[in-house]
C-alpha positions as CSV (number, residue, x, y, z in Angstrom):
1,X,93.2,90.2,87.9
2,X,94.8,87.4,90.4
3,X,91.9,86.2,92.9
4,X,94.6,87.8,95.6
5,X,94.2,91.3,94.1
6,X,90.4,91.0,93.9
7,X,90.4,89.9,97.3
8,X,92.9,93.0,98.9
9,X,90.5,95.0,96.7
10,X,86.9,93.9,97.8
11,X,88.2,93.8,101.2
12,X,89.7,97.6,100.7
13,X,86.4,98.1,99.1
14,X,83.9,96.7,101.9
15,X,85.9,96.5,104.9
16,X,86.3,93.6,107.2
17,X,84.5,90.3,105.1
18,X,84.0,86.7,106.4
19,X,85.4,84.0,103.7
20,X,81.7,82.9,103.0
21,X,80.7,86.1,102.5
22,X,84.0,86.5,99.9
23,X,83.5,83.5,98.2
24,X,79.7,84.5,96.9
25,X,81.1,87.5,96.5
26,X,84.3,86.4,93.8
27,X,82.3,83.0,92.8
28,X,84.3,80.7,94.2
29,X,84.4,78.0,96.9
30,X,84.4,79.2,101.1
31,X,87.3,76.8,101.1
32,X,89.2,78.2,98.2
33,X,88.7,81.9,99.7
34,X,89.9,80.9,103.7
35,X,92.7,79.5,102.2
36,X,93.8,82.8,100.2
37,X,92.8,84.5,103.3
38,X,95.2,82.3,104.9
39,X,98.1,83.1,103.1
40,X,97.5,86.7,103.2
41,X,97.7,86.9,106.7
42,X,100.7,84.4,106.8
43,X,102.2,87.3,104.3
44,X,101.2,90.1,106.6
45,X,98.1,91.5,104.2
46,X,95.9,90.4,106.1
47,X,94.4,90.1,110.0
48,X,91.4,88.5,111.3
49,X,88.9,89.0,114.5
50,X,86.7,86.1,115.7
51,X,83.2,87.3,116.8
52,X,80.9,85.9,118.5
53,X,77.3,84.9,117.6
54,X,74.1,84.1,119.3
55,X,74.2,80.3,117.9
56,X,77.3,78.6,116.8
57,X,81.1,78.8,116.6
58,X,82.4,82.9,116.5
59,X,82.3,84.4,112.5
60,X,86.3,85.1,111.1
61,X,86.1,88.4,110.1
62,X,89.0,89.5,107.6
63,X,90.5,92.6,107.4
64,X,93.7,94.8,105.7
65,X,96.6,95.5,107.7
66,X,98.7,98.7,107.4
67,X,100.6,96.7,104.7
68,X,97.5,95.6,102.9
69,X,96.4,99.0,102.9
70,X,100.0,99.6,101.2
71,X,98.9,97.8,98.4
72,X,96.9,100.7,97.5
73,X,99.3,103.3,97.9
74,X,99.6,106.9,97.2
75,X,100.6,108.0,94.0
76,X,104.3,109.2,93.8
77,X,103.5,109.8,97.5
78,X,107.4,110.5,98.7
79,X,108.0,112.5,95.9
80,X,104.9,114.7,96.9
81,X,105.7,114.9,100.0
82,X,109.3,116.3,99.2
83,X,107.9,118.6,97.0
84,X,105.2,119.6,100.1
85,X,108.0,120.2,102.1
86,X,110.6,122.2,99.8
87,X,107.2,124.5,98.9
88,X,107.0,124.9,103.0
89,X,110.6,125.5,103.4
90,X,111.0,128.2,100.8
91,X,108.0,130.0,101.0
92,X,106.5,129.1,104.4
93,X,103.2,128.3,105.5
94,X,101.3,130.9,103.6
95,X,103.2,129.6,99.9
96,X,102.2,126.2,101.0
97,X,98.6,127.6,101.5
98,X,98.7,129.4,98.0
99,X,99.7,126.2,96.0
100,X,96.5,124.2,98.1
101,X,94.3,127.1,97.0
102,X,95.5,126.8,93.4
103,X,94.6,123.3,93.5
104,X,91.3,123.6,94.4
105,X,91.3,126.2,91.5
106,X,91.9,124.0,89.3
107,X,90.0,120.9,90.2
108,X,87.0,122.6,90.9
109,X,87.9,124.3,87.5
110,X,87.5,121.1,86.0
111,X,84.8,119.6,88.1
112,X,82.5,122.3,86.9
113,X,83.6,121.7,83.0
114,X,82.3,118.2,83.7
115,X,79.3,118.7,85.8
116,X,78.2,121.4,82.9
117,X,75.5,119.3,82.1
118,X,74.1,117.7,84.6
119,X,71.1,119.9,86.0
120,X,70.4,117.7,89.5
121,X,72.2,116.9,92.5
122,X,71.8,112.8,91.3
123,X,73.2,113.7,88.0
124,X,76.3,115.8,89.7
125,X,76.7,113.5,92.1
126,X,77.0,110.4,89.8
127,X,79.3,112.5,87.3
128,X,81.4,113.1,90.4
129,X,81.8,109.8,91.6
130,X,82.7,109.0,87.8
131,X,85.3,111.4,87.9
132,X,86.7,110.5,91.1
133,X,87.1,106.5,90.3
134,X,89.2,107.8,87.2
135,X,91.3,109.4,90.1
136,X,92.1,106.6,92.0
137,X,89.3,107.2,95.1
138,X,87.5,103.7,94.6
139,X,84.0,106.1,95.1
140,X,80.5,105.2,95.3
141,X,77.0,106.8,95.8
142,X,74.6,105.6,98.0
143,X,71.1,107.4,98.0
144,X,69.6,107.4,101.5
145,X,66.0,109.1,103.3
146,X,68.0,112.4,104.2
147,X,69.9,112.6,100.3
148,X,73.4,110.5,99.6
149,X,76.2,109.2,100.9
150,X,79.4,109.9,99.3
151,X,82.2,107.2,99.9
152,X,85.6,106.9,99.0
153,X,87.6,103.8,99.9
154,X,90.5,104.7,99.5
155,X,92.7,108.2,98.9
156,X,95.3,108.6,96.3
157,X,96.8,111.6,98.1
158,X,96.7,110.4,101.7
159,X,100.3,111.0,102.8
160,X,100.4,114.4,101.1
161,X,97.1,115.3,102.9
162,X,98.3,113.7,106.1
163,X,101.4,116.4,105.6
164,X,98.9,119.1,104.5
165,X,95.1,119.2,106.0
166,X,94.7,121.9,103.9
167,X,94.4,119.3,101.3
168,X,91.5,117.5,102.8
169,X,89.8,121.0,103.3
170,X,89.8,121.6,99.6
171,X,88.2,118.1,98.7
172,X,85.1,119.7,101.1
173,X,85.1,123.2,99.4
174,X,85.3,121.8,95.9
175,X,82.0,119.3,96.8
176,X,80.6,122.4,98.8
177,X,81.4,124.3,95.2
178,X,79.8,122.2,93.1
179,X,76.3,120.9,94.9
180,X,75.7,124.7,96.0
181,X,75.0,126.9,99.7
182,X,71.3,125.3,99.6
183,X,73.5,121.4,100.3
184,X,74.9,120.1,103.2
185,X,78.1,118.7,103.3
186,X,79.5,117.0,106.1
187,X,82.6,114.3,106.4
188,X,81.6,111.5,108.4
189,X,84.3,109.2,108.7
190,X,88.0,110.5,107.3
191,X,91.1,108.0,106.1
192,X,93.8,110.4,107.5
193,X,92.2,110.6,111.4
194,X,92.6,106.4,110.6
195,X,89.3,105.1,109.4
196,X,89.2,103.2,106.6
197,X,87.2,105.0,104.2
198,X,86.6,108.7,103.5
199,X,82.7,109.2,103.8
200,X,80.3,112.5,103.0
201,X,77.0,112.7,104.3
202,X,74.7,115.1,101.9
203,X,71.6,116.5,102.5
């Protein structure tokens, strides 16, 4: 992979980085990594925000701009979102609704094939992330003092979702499905209300 493709991706990844922090990160020099930054944001990948510290000259912080986040893009996202739309105007809301719920039929369908095997929430949860990576989400677990965090960095169906919440609602009742009543689920932070990451607080 091109260092400018691992950089959009750790940066997707980890949110806003300093080029220090990149370049021990990719194993490279600070000055070879401020001057890819440099050309990212002269391309329009790329935006920074100087911040002040309590000794010193402000820290550069990096981040993605909308056309950074681009670069990650839905899958056949028009295309789905024609389809969303013919579904809506042929059937209505309520057809739109039944193809959402037969989507989370399915997925949960073969969430549960998957998780067959795993008999505790670490085990689900790891399988999950697994299976979610292979999807496109960019997930990772974290374990914490309450249970885990769930995150997902970025959202292969975003626009579709964006065009139907009902979307989003089926991610939570497919987790909800899987981990069981006696788990609590609840989305912290949420790509399509414009944060940068999808995250899922369980306890």
């Amino acid at each position: 992979m091109k260092s400018v493709d691992l950089i959009l991706k750790t940066i997707k990844k980890d949110g806003a980085v300093t080029a220090k922090q990149l370049a021990e990160q990719l194993n490279m020099t600070t000055m070879g990594a401020r001057q890819h930054l440099q050309s990212l944001q002269k391309d329009g990948f790329l935006s920074f925000e100087d911040l002040k510290v309590k000794v010193g000259r402000p820290t550069r912080h990096w981040s993605l701009t909308q056309k950074g986040h681009a670069q990650f893009a839905d899958r056949h996202s028009e295309l789905t979102i024609q389809v969303i739309e013919a579904v809506e105007n042929l059937f209505g809301a309520e057809g739109l609704q039944k193809v959402a719920d037969e989507r989370e039929a399915k997925t949960l369908a073969y969430y549960q094939r998957e998780l067959s095997s795993c008999s505790d929430i670490f085990s689900k949860l790891s399988k999950l992330v697994e299976l979610r990576q292979q999807e496109g989400y960019m997930a990772e677990l974290e374990k914490t003092e309450q249970g885990f965090v769930l995150i997902e960095n970025h959202c292969p169906i975003c626009k579709a979702a964006s065009r139907c919440p009902s979307l989003c609602q089926s991610e939570l009742n497919v987790f909800q499905s899987l981990l069981g009543k006696q788990v609590a689920i609840q989305r912290t932070e949420h790509i399509v209300e414009g944060q940068r990451r999808c995250v899922y607080l369980i306890t």
